[in-house]
N, CA, C and O atoms as a DFTB+ gen file, in Angstrom:
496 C
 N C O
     1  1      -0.108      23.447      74.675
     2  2      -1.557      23.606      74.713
     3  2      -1.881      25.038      75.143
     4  3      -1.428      25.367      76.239
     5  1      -2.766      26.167      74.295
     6  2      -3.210      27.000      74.720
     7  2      -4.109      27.095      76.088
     8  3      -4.813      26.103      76.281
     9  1      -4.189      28.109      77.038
    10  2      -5.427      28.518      77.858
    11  2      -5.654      29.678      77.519
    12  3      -4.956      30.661      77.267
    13  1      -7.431      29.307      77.554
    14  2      -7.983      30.458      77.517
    15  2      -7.563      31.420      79.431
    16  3      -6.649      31.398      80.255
    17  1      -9.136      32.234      79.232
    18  2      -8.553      33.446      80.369
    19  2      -9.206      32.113      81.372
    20  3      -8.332      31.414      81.886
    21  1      -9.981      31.906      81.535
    22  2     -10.166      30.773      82.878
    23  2      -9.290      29.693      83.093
    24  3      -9.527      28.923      84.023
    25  1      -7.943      29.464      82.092
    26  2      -7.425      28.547      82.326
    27  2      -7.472      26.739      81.776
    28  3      -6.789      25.734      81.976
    29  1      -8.802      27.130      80.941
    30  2      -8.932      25.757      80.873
    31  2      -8.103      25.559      79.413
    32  3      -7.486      26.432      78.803
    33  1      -8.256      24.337      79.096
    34  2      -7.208      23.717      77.688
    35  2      -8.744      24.499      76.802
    36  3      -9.914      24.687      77.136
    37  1      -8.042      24.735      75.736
    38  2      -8.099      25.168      74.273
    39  2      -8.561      24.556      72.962
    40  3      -9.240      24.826      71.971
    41  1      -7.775      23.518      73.527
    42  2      -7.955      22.715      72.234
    43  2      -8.618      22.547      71.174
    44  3      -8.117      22.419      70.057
    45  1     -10.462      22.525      71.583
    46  2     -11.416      22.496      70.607
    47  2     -10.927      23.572      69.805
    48  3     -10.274      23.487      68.764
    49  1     -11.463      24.977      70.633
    50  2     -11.122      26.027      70.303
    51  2     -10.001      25.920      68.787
    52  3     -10.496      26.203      67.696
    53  1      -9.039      25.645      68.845
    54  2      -7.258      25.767      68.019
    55  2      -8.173      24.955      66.837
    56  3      -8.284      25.317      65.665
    57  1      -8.913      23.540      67.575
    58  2      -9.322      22.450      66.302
    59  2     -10.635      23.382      65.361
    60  3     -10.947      22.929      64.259
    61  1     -11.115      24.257      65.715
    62  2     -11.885      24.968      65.416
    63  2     -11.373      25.598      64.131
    64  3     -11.577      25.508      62.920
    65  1     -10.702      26.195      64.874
    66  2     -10.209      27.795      64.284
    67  2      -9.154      26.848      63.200
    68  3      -9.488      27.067      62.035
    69  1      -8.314      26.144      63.271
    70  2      -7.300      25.263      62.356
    71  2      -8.817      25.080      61.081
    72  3      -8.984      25.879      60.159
    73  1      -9.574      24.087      61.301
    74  2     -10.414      23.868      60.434
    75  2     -11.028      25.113      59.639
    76  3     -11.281      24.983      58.441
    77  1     -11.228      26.120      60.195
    78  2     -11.907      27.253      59.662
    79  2     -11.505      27.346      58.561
    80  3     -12.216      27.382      57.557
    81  1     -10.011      27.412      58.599
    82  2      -8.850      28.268      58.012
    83  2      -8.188      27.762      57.052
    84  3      -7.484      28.368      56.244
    85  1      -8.464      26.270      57.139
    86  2      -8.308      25.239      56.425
    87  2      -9.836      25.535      55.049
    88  3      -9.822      25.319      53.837
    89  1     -10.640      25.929      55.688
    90  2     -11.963      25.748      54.267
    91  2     -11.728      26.982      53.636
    92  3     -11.912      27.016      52.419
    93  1     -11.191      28.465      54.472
    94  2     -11.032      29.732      53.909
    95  2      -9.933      29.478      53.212
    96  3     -10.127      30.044      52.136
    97  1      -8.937      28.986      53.184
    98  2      -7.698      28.235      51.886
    99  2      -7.983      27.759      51.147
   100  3      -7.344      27.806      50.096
   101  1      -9.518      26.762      51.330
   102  2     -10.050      26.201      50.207
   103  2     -10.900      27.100      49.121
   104  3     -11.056      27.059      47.900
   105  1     -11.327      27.864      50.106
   106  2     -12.429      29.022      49.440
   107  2     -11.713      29.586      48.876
   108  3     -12.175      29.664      47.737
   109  1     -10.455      30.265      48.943
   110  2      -9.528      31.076      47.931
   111  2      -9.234      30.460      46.911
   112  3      -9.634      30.761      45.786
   113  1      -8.607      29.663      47.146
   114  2      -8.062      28.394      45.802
   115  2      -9.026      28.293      45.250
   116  3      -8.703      28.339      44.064
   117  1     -10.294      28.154      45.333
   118  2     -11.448      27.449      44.257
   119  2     -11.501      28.906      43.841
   120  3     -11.294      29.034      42.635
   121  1     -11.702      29.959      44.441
   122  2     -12.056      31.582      43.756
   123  2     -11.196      31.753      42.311
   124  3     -11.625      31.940      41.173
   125  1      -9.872      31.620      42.785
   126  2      -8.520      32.128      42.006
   127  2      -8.902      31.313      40.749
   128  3      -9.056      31.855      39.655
   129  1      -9.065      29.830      40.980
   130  2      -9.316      29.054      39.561
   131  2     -10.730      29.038      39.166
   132  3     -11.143      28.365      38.221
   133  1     -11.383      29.704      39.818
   134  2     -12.564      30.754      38.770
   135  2     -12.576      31.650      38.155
   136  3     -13.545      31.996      37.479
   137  1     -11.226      32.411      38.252
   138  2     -10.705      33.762      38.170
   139  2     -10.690      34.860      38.444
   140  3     -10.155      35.835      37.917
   141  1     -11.583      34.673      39.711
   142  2     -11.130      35.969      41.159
   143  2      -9.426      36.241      41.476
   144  3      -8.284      35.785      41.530
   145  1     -10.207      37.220      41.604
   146  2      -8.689      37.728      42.387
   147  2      -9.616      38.029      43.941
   148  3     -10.787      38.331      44.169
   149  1      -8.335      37.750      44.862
   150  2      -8.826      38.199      46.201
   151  2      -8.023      38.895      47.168
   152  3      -6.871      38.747      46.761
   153  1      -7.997      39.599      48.263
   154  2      -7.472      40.263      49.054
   155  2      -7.916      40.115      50.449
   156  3      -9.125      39.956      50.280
   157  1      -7.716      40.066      51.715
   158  2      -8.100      39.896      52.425
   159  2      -8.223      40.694      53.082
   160  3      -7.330      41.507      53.318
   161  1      -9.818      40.728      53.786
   162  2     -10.032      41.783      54.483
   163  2     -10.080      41.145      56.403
   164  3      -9.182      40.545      56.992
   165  1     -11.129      41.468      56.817
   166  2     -11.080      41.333      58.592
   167  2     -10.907      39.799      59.006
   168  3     -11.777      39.000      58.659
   169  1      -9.949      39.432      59.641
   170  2      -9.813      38.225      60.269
   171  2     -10.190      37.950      61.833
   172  3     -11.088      37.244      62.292
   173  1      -9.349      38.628      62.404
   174  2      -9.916      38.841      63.866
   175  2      -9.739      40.385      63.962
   176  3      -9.074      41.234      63.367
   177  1     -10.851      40.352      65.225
   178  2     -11.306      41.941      65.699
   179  2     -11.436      41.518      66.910
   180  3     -12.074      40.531      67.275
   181  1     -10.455      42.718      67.958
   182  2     -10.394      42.302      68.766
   183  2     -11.891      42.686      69.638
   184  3     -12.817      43.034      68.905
   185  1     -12.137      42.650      70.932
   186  2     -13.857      42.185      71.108
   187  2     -13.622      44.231      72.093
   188  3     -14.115      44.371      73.212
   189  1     -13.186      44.932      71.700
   190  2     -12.851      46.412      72.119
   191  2     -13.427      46.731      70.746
   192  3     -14.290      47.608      70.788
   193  1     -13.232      46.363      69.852
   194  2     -13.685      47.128      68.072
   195  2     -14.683      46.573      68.125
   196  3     -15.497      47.443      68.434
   197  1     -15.134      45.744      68.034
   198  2     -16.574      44.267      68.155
   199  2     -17.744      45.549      69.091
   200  3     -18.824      45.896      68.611
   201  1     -17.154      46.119      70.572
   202  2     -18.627      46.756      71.295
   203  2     -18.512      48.077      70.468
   204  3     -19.520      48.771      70.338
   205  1     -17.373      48.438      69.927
   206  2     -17.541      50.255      68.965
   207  2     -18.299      49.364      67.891
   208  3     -19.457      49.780      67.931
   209  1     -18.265      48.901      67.464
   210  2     -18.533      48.765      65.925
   211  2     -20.763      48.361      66.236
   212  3     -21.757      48.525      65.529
   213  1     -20.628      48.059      67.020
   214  2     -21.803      47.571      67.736
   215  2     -22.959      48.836      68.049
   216  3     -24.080      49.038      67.582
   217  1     -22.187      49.527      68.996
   218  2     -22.872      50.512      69.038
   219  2     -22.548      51.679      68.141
   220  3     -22.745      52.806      68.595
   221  1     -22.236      51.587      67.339
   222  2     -22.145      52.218      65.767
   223  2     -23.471      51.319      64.822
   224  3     -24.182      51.889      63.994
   225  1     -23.551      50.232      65.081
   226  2     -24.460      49.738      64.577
   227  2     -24.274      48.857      63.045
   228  3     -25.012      48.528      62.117
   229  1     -22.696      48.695      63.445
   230  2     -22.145      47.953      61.876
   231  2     -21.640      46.639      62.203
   232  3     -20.735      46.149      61.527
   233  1     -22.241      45.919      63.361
   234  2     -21.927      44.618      63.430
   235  2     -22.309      44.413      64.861
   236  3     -23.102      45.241      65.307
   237  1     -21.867      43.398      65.728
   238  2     -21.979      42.345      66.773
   239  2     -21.039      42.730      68.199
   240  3     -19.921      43.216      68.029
   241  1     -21.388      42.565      69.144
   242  2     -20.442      42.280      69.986
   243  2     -19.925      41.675      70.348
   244  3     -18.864      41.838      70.950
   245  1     -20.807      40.200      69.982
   246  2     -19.914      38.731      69.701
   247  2     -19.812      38.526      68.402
   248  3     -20.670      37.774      67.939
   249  1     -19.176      38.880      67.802
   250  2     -18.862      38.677      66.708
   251  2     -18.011      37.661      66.376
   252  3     -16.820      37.847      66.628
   253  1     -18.382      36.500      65.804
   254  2     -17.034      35.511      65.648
   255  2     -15.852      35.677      64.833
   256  3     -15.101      34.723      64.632
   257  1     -15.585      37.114      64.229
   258  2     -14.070      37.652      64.037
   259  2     -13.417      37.679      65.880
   260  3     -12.469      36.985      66.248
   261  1     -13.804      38.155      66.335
   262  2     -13.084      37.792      68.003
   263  2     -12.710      36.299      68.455
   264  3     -12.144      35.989      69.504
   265  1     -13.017      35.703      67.746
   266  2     -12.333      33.939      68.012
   267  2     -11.669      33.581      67.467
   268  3     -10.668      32.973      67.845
   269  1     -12.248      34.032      65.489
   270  2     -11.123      34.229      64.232
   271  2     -11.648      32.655      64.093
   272  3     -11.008      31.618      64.265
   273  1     -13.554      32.916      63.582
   274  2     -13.694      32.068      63.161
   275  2     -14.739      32.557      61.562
   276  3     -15.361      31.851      60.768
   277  1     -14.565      33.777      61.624
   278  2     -14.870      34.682      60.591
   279  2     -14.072      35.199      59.451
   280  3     -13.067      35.562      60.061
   281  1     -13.857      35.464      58.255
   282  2     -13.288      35.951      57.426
   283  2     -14.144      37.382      56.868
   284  3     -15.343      37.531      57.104
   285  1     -13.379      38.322      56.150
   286  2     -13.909      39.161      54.984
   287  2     -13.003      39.347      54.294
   288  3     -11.861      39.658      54.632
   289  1     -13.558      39.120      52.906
   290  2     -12.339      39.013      52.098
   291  2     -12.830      39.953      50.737
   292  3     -14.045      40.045      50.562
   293  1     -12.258      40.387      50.136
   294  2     -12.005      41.617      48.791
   295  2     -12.406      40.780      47.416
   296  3     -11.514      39.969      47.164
   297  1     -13.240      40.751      46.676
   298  2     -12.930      40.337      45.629
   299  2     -13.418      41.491      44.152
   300  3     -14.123      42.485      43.978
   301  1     -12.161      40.217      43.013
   302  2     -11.711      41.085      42.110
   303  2     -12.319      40.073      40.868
   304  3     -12.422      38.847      40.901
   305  1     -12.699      41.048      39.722
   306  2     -12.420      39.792      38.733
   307  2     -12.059      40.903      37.122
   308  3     -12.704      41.842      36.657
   309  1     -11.102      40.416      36.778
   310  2     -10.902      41.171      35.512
   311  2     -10.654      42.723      35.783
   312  3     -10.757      43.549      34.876
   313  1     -10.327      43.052      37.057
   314  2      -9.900      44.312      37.350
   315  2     -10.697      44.987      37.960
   316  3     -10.388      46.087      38.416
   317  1     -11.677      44.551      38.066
   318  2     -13.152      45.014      38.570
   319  2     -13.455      44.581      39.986
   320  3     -13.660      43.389      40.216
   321  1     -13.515      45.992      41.480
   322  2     -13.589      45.459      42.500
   323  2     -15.601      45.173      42.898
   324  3     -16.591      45.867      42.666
   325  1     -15.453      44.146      43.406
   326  2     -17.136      43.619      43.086
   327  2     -17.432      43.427      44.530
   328  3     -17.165      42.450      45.229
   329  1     -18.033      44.537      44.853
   330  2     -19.012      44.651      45.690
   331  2     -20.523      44.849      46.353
   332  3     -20.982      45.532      47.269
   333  1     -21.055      43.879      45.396
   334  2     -22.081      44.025      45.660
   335  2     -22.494      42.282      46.263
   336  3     -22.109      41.490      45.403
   337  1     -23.134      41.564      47.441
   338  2     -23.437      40.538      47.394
   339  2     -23.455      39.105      46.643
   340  3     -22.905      38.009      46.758
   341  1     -24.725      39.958      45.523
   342  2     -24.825      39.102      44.319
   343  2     -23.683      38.114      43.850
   344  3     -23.614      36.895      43.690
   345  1     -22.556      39.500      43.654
   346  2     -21.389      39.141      43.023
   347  2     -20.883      38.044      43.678
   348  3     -20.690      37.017      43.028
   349  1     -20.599      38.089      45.024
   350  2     -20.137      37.124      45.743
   351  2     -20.963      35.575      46.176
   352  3     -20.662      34.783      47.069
   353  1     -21.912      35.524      45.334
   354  2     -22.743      34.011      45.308
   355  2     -22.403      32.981      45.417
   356  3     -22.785      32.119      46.209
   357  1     -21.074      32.913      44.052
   358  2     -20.762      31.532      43.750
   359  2     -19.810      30.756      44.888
   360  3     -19.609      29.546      44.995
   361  1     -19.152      32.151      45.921
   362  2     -17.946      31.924      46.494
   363  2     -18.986      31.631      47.789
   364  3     -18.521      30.801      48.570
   365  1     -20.232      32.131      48.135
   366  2     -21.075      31.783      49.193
   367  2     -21.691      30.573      49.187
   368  3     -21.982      30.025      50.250
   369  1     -21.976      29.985      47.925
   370  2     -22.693      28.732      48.030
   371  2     -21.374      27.631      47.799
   372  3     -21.521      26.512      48.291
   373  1     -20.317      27.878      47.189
   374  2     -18.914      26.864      47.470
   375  2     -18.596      26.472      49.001
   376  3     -18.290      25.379      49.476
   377  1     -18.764      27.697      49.601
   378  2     -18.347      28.269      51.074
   379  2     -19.103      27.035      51.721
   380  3     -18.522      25.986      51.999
   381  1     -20.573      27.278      51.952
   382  2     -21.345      26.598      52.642
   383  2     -21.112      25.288      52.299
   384  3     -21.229      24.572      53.293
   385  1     -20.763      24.532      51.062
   386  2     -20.250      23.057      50.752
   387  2     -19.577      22.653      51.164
   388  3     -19.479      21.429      51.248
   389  1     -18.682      23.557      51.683
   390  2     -17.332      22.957      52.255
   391  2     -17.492      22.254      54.204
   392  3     -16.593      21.635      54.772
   393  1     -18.631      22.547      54.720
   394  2     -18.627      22.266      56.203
   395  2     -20.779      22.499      56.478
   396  3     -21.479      23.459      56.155
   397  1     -21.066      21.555      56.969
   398  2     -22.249      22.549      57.026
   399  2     -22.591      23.170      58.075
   400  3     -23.717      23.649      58.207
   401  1     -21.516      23.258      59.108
   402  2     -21.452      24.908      60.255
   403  2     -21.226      25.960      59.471
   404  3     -21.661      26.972      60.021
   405  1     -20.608      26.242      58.148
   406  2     -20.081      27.054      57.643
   407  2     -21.392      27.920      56.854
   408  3     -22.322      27.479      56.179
   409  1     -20.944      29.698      57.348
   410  2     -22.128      30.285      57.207
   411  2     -21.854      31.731      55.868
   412  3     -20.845      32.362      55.557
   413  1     -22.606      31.757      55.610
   414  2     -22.183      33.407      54.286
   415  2     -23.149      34.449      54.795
   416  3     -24.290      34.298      55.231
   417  1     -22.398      35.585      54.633
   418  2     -23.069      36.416      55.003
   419  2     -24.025      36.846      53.728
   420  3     -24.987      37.504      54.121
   421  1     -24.015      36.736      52.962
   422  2     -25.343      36.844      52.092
   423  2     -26.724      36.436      52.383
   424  3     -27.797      36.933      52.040
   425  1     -26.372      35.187      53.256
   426  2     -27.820      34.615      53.396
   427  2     -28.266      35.318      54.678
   428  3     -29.432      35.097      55.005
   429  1     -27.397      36.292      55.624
   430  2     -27.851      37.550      56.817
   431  2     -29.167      38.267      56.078
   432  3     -29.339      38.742      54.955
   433  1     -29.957      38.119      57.186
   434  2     -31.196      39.509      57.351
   435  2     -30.874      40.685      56.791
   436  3     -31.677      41.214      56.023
   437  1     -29.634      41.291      57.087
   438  2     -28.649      42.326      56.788
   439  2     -27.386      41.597      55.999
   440  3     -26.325      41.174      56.458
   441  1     -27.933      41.608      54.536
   442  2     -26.655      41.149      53.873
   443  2     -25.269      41.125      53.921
   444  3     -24.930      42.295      53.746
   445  1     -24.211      40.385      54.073
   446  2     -23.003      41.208      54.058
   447  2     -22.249      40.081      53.434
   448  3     -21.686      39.127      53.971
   449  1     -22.401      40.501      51.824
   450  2     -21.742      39.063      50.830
   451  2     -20.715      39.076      51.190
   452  3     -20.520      37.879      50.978
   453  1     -19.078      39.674      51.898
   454  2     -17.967      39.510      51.636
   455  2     -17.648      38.733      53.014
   456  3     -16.482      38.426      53.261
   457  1     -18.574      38.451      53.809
   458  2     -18.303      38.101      55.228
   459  2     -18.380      35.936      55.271
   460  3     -19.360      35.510      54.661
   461  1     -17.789      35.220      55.680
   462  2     -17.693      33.905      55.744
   463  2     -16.865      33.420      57.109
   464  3     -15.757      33.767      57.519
   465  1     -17.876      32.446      57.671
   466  2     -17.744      32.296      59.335
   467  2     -17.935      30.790      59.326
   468  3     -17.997      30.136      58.285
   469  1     -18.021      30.300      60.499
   470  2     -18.246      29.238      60.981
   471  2     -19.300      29.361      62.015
   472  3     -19.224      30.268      62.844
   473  1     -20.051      28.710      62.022
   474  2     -21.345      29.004      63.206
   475  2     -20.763      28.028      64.477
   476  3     -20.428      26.844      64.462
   477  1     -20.780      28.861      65.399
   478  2     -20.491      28.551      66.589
   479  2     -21.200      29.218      67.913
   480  3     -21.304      30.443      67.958
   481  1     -21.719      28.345      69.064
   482  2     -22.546      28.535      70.073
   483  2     -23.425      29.409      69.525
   484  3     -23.189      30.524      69.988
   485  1     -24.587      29.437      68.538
   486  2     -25.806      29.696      68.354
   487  2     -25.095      30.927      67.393
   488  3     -25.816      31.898      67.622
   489  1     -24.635      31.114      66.977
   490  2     -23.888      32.687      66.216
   491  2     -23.189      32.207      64.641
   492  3     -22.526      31.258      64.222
   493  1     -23.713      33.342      64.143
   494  2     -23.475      32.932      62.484
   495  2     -22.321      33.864      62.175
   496  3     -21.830      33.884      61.046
């Protein structure tokens, strides 16, 4: 059994993060037999990059990549790297089917189609 830094059991936590990771396997597999190609981008960040990146102004200080209940992932299709939101729709609204804690960053104030999380303690 993991502890966190106070010591206490983990568990949810592991059942969390196991499940996450479990729908981001699913989310790839359904991509690939759409005919994405994918690559993976940020999984966890540790919460030292999370306050730079913050006060840079390109993300969170709680960021749920620091729990590694967040993904960003690369996508491809026909050779073509597709970055723009839009592009990433079909894989955002699959995403959200799969759990309904499960969040896309497309649907952010501040877009960010390649980003897919799990909402946890009030945080998308």
């Amino acid at each position: 059994m993991f502890k966190g830094k106070d010591g206490r059991k983990m568990s949810h936590m592991v059942d969390l993060q196991n499940d996450f990771l479990r729908n981001a396997a699913q989310l790839i597999l359904w991509a690939q037999d759409q005919g994405y190609q994918l690559t993976g981008g940020e999984l966890h960040r540790p919460d030292w990059v999370a306050e730079i990146n913050a006060k840079q102004g390109r993300g969170s200080k709680n960021s749920l990549h620091i729990v590694r209940l967040a993904i960003d992932l690369m996508l491809f299709k026909d050779g073509e790297y597709l970055t723009t939101t839009e592009r990433y729709r079909p894989l955002g609204e699959y995403w959200k089917s799969l759990h309904p804690d499960n969040k896309w960053g497309g649907n952010f104030t501040r877009a960010d189609g390649n980003h897919f999380s799990r909402g946890f303690e009030g945080r998308a």
